[in-house]
C-alpha positions in Angstrom: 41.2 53.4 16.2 44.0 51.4 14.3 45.7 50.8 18.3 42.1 48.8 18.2 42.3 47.1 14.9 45.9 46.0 15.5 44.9 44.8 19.2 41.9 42.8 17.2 44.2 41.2 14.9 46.9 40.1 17.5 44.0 38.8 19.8 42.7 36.6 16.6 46.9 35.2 16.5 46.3 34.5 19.9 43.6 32.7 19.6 44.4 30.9 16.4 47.4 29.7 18.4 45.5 28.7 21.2 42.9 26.7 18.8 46.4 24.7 17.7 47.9 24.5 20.7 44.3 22.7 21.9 43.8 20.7 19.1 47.6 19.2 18.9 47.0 18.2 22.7 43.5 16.6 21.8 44.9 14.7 19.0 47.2 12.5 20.6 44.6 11.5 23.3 44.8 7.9 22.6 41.9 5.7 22.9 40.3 4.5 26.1 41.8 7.4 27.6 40.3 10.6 28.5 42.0 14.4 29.6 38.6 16.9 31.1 39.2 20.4 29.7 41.0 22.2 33.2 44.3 19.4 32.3 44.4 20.8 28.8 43.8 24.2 29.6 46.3 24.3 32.0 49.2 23.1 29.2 48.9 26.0 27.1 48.1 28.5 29.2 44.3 29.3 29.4 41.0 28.0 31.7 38.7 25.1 31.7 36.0 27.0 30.4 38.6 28.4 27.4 39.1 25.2 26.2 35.3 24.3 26.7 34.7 27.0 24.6 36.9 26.0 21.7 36.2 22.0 21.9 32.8 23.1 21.6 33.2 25.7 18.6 34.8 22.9 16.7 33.4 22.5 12.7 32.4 19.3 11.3 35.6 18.8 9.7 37.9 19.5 12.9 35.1 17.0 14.6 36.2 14.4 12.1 39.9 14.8 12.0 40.0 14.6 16.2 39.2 12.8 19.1 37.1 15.6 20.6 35.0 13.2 22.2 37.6 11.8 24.8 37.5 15.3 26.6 35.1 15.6 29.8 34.7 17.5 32.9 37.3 16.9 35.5 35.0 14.7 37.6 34.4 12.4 34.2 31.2 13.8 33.6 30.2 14.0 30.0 29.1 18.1 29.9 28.3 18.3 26.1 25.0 16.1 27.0 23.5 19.4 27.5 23.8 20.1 24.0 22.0 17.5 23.1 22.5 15.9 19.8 26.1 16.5 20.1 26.5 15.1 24.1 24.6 12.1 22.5 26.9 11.3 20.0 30.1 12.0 22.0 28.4 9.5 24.7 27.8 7.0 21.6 31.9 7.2 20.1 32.9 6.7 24.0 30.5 3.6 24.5 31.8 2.2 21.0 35.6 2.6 22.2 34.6 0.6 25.3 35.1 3.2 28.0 33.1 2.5 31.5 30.4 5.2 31.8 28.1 5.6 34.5 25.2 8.2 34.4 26.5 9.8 31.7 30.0 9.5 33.4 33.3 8.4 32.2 35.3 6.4 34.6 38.4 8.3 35.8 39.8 6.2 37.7 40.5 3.9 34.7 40.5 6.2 31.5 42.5 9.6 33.1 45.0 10.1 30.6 48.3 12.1 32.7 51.1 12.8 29.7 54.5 11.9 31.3 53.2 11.1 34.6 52.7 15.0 35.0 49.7 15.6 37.7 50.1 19.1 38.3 50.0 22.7 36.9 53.1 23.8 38.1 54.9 21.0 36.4 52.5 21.1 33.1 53.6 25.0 32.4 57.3 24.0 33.2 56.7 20.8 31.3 55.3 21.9 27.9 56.5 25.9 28.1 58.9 24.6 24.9 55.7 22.4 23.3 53.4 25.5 23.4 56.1 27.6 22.1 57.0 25.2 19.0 53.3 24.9 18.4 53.2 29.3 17.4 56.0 28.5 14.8 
């Protein structure tokens, strides 16, 4: 049992790692740009859906201190519509900014934001192996 509790409380580093690690990527997103959740994912380490998962388990304040809404799908599709009020909103921030949206649709082609002119996941875990690692500090 306390193999389990110790497991618990190194998964919650983990992920409170991961949460930074997400976040400090997000943040520096600037604006008319866009990254879709597999691009992060695959700089620290984790999946599409992971990140997903986080972005969307955000709080009010975290929603205010980032620029969550400049994540979408990889095809520039804006996925939190299905939530609703939220998919709303993030469409609304993204119109204000001025970005090119088509059927609830960001344009890639003009707002893909690539960090360093990296397009790949081989060079992205290389690339930001010593990022991630400053970010557990």
């Amino acid at each position: 049992m306390q193999t389990l509790t110790t497991s618990v409380s190194t998964e919650q580093k983990t992920n409170s790692e991961l949460k930074k690690a997400i976040f400090s990527i997000v943040s520096q997103i600037p604006e008319g740009k866009v990254m879709y959740f597999g691009q992060i994912a695959d700089m620290v380490g984790t999946t599409a859906r992971v990140t997903g998962f986080v972005m969307t388990g955000m709080n009010e304040v975290e929603m205010q201190q980032l620029p969550w809404y400049r994540v979408v799908a990889k095809d520039g599709f804006i996925s939190s519509i299905k939530l609703g009020a939220k998919g709303i909103l993030q469409k609304q921030l993204l119109e204000k900014e001025g970005y090119k949206i088509a059927e609830n649709t960001v344009d890639m082609n003009e707002h893909l934001w690539i960090l360093a002119g990296i397009n790949h996941s081989e060079d992205l875990a290389e690339d930001y192996a010593t990022f991630i690692e400053g970010l557990k500090r």
